[in-house]
N, C-alpha and C positions, 0 to 999 in steps of 0.2 A: 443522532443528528444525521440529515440527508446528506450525503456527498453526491456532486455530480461528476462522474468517470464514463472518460472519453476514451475511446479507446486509440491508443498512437496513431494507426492510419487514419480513421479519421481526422481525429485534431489535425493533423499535417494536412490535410486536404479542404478541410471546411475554411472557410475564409478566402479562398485563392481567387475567387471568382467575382466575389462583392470588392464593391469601392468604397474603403472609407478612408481619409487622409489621417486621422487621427484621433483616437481614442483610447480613455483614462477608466480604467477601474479602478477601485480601494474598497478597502475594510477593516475593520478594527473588530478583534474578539476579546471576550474574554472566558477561560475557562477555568472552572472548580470542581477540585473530588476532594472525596474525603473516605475512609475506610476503618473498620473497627476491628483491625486486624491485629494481633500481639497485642500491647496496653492498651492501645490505643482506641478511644471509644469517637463515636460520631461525631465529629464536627470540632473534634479537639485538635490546635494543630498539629499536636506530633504526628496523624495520620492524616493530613490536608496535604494536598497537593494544587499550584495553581501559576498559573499566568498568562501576562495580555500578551497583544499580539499587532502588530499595524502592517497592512502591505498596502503597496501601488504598483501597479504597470500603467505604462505608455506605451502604446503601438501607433507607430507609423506605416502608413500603407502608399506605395505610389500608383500613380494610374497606369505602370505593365505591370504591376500586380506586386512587386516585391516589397516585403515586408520587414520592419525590424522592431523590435520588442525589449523595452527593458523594463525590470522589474527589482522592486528592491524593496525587504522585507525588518521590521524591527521587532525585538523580542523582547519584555522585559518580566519583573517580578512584581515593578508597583511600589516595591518596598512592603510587599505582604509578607518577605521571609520572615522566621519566627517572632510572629506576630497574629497572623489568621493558617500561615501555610508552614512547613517544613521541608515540603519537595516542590518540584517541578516539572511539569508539563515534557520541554523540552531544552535544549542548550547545554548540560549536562555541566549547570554551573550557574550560579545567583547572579552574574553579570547582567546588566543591559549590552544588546547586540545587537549588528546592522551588518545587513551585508546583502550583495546584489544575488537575487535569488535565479533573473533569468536575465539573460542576455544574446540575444538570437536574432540573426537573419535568413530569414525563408522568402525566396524563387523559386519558380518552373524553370528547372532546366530544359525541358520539353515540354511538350502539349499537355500531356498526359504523365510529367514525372514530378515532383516536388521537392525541392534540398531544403531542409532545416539546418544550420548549423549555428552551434553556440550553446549557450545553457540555457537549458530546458527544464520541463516536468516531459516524464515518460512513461507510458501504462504497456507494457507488455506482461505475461504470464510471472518469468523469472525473472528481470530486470523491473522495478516499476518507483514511484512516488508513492507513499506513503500517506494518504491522505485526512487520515484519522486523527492526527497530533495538530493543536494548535499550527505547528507550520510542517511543511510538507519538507523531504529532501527532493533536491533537483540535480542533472546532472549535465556536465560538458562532454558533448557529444557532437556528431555526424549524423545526421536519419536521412536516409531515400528512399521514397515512395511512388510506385509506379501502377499503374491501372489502366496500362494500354490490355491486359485481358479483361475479358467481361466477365463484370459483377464480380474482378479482383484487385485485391491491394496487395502488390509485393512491397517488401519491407526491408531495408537494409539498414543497420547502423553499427556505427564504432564509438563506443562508450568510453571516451577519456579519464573523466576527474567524476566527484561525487560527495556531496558533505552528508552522504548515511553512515550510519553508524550501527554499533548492538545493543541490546539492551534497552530496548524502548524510546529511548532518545532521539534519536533522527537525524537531529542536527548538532555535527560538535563543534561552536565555534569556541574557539581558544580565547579570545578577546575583544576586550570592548572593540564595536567601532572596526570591525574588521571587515571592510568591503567586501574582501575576496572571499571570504565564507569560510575559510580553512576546508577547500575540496583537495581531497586526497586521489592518487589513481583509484580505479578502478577496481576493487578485489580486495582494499587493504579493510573493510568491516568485514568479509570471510577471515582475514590472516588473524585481525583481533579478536575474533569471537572464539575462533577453536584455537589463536595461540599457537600458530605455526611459526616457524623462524624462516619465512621467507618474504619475498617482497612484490608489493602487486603490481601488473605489468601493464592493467586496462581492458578490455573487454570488445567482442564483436558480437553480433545477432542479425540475421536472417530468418523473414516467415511470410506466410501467405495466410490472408483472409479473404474467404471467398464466398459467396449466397450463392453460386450460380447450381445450388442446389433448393429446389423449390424449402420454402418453409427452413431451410436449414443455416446455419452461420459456422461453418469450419475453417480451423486454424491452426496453422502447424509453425514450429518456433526450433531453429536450433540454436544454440547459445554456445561461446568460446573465451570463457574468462579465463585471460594467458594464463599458463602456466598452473592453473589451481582447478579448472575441472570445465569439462565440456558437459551440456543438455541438450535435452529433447524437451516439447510440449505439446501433445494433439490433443484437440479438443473437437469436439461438435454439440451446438445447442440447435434443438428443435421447438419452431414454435409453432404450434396447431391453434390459429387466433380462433379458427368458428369453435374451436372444444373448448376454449381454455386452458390448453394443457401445454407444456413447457416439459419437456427431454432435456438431460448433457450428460453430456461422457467426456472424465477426461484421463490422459496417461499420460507420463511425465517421467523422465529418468536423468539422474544428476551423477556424471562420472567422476572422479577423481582424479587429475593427472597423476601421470608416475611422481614428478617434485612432491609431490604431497606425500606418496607414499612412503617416499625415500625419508623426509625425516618423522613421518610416525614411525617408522621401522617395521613397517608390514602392508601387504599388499590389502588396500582397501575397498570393499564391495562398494558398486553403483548402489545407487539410492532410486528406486523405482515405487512411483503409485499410481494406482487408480480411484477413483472418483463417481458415482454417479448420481443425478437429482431429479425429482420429479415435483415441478410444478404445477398449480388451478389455479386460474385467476377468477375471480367474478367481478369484472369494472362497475356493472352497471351497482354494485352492489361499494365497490372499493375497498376488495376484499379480495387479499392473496394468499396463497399456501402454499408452502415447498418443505420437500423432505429429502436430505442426501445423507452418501454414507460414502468413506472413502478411505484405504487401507495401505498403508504406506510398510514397505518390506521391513523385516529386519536386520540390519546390516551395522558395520562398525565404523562409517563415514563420517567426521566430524560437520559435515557439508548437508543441512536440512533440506527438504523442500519444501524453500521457502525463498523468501525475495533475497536474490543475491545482492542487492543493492544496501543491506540494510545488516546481512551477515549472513543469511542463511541460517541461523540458529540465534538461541538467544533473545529471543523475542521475535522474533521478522515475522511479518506477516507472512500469510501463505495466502494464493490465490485458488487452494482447494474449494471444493464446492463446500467442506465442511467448516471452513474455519472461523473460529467462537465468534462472537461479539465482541470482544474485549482480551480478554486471556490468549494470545497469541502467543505462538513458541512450542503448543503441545500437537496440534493437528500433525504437521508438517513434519514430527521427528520421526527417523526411523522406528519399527514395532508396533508403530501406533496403528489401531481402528478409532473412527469417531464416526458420527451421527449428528445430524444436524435437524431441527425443526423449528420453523421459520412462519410467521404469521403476522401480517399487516395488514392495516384497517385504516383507509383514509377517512375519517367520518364527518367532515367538515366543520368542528370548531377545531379540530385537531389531526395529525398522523400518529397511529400507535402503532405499536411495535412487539411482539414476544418474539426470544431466541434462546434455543433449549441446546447447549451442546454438549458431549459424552464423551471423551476419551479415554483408550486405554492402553497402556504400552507395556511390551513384552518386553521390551530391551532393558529400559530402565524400572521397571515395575515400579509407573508413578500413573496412577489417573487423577480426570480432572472432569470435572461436573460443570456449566454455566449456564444459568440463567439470565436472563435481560429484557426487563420491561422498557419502552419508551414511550419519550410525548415528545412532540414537536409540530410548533404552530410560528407562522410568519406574523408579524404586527407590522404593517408596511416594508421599510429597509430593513428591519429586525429581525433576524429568526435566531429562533429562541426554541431551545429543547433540554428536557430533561432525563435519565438515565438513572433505572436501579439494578444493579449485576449484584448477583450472589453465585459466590464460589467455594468450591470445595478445590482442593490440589493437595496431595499426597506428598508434593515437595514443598510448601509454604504452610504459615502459620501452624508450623507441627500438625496438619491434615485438618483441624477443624474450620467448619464453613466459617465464612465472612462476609458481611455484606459493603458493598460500592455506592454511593450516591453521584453522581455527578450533572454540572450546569455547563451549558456550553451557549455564547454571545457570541452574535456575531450582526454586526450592522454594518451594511454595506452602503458604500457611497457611491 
């Protein structure tokens, strides 16, 4: 399935300038997988997994431009549980749930500066929204954005609350009917995923994206999640539109504070990687190709590189140039190399998709093999895509491959 990812500065900035008093978006999805993994054979429930999905936002815009936004999200089963499904998507519990997913008002403090605050979705490198799972996590936050230098966006925010979670889930609401989403500080899917005895305090970030390099998009990101570990993130993409060709590099280090070290009972190494991709496009043909590889140290960090929003380990995605299709949690560990190979074909009854990923890790001496064919096609409000992953993994279904099928709905109002 296509996601559209915006990046923070923008989102904060696009809109500020147009007038509109009011407007409604919505959608309804629904989505299904099924896996023939342990007993479990295709399409049988014990290996289904599935659920719908409904949101709306309302934004109001006034004529000096200020803006407020709310949003609210419901999540159910259908009543598919043992029945067509046995797992779930997201909500980490057969419940139907509701609960306000964004709540925000954004102003120009200045000409040239933007304040968001309230609850949000957020795309930065190590902080971000998760967009993959029927519903995304969002969080309560502060964001400042400024662009009085040319061809830059400075960024500033303070990460409050957050309903991410570990484990592929996303979202953990506790109960029916719970408006407030059950968002926890800042930090507390790091404290659960690696199981530390402390408590999380919330989160600050600071960074700069700037073009005022011809052809180039570079970004630098440092990250201060109290008490449990400070980052780094630089990045540069290169795009050579008359060759077709697409450059990145990226490096990235995740520190451990001393609390952390103090109750593993040893002094814990940084988490450091690098990344690099080389893309070809050919549009007139609608047809791309890119190939990365990116190498993540060995060290004893329970703290992945991966989205700290979500745990950092344990599944979280990683915003590496290499990370799978699907199989998230292996890119991103320390020891790891992986490889990525990437190939998309708009052809116009359809968009296909192949994604080849390779991992290997010295730490834990676990790899992981993934493939990923797709299809996805619009039918007016409709988009509609389908999804076959075959995997191998050294820590699941005692190493032998398995195959994934999955359907993902989504019609929008």
């Amino acid at each position: 399935m296509k996601f559209v990812k915006m990046s923070l500065a923008a989102a904060m900035l696009m809109g500020a300038t147009a007038y509109a008093e009011v407007t409604t978006s919505a959608n309804a999805q629904l989505f299904y997988g099924t896996v023939d993994a342990g007993n479990a054979d295709l399409f049988d429930k014990s290996g289904a997994f599935g659920n719908a999905s409904a949101s709306i936002d309302v934004e109001y815009k006034t004529e000096s431009g200020v803006k407020a936004k709310v949003g609210v999200t419901y999540l159910s089963t259908l009543g598919l549980e043992h029945t067509v499904v046995e797992g779930i998507w997201a909500g980490n519990q057969l419940k139907d749930q509701i609960w306000i997913d964004e709540a925000s008002l954004t102003f120009m403090a200045t000409e040239k500066t933007a304040v968001i605050a309230g609850r949000q979705y957020i795309d930065t490198p190590l902080a971000f929204s998760e967009t993959w799972n029927i519903v995304a996590n969002s969080m309560d936050a502060v964001v400042v954005a400024n662009t009085d230098l040319p061809s830059t966006t400075l960024v500033a925010a303070f990460v409050g609350r957050g309903n991410g979670m570990s484990a592929y889930q996303v979202v953990d609401n506790s109960s029916d009917l719970n408006l407030g989403g059950n968002y926890n500080k800042f930090g507390t899917a790091i404290i659960n995923a690696a199981g530390l005895p402390l408590s999380a305090k919330s989160a600050g970030a600071v960074g700069a994206v700037t073009t005022a390099i011809p052809m180039t998009t570079l970004q630098a990101w440092y990250y201060n999640v109290v008490e449990l570990a400070t980052a780094y993130w630089i990045q540069a993409d290169v795009d050579v539109a008359d060759m077709g060709l697409t450059f990145g590099a990226q490096y990235a280090a995740i520190n451990p504070e001393r609390q952390v070290d103090a109750v593993v009972g040893t002094k814990l190494d940084d988490t450091t990687a690098y990344a690099l991709k080389l893309g070809y496009a050919m549009p007139d043909l609608g047809l791309s190709l890119s190939a990365a590889y990116s190498d993540v140290d060995e060290g004893n960090s329970p703290i992945q590189m991966a989205n700290t929003a979500t745990g950092a380990m344990g599944g979280a995605q990683s915003k590496l140039y290499t990370e799978a299709w699907w199989n998230f949690g292996y890119v991103g560990a320390s020891g790891t190399t992986a490889y990525t190979l990437v190939a998309e074909y708009a052809a116009g009854i359809a968009d296909f998709g192949a994604y080849f990923t390779s991992t290997s890790n010295d730490d834990a001496n676990v790899d992981m093999t993934e493939f990923t064919l797709t299809a996805a096609k619009s039918f007016g409000a409709l988009d509609a895509s389908l999804a076959y992953v075959y995997t191998e993994a050294d820590d699941f279904n005692a190493g032998d491959g398995f195959n994934n099928i999955q359907l993902y709905l989504t019609y929008n109002f």
